[in-house]
C-alpha angles and dihedrals in degrees: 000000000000131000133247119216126200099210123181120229119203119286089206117339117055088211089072080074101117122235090232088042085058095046100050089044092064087045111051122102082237144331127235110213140202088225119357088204093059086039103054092064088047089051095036089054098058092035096249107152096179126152103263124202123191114248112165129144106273083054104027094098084046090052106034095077083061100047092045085047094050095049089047085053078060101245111137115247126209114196113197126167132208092272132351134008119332112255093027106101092325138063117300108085093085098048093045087055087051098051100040087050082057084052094237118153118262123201122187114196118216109236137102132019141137105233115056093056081050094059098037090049105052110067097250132119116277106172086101126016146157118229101212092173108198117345122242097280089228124327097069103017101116099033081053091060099042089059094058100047084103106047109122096182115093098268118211123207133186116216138175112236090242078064110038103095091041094052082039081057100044099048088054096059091057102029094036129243096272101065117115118236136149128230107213113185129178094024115203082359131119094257089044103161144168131205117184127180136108121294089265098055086039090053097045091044095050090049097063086033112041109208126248132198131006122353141210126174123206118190124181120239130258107288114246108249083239089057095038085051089055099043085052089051089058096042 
């Protein structure tokens, strides 16, 4: 049998590619791609002429009996997708789960991905955190954030920037206006920035500056009594 490699792609700079990734790329039977648009100037840069399939996630259940097919015939499959790492917030989930229930062997290379510069970047804790990814647009959205009102862990988001101020808004009304969080846009990319402060300052800042580019939202966890009781204290 093959084997099928998730391999990251650059979120922004196109030297976070790395030098495995390259190489796998050039030697893989074929690659399934998110956009094979996106992906041929990706390919092109570092030189990679390799045969691309489209794999995204309104095809991706069609696609995925081939693939598997293809990797049981014994050909080597590279899975990319437009930015990041393949199953976070983009196709590549399905197809692992196929592939793992044919019992073919599945290697995920470590590389690129929003969210963890995000986190590490904002100030807040990160021993322990929750990934949310987007929220539900609109059916579930609420309830989603409800559910999360008592979360103590560090939560990260992914938003688009026409959302941005709405979901700022949003957490501050369950959370409350005064939890810390950081808004990291145009990760690895020439703008990266940063903005921390609590919902309120964030709110109140993205409403005189409207966002561009890609977003993650970091927002701290609910506070401990006993450390609500000592910031208190201090206050």
């Amino acid at each position: 049998m093959g084997i099928l490699y998730i391999i990251p792609t650059p979120v922004g700079n196109l030297e976070d590619m790395t030098l495995r990734a390259i190489r796998l790329l050039k030697e893989a039977d074929v690659v399934l791609a998110e956009d094979t648009r996106t992906s041929g100037i990706l390919l092109k840069h570092f030189d990679i002429q390799n045969h691309l399939i489209s794999h995204h996630k309104f095809n991706e259940h069609g696609t995925s009996s081939s693939v598997v097919e293809r990797l049981k015939a014994g050909q080597t499959v590279a899975l990319i997708s437009d930015a990041g790492t393949p199953g976070i917030s983009d196709p590549g989930f399905f197809l692992v789960r196929e592939a793992v229930a044919a019992g073919i062997e599945v290697q995920t290379l470590p590389g690129a991905t929003a969210c963890i510069p995000a986190l590490v970047s904002s100030g807040l804790p990160c021993d322990r955190f929750c990934f949310e990814g987007f929220l539900p647009q609109k059916k579930g959205r609420q309830t989603h954030l409800e559910s999360l009102r008592e979360e103590v862990r560090t939560m990260v988001f992914y938003e688009s920037p026409y959302r941005l101020l709405k979901t700022l808004q949003q957490f501050a009304e369950v959370f409350g206006d005064d939890r810390r969080a950081s808004v990291c846009r145009e990760i690895s990319k020439v703008h990266e920035e940063s903005v921390r402060g609590s919902l309120a300052e964030l709110v109140e800042h993205f409403t005189k500056t409207p966002p561009k580019g890609e977003i993650v939202v970091v927002v701290a966890g609910k506070p401990s009594e006993k450390k609500s009781r000592r910031q208190e204290k201090e206050q």
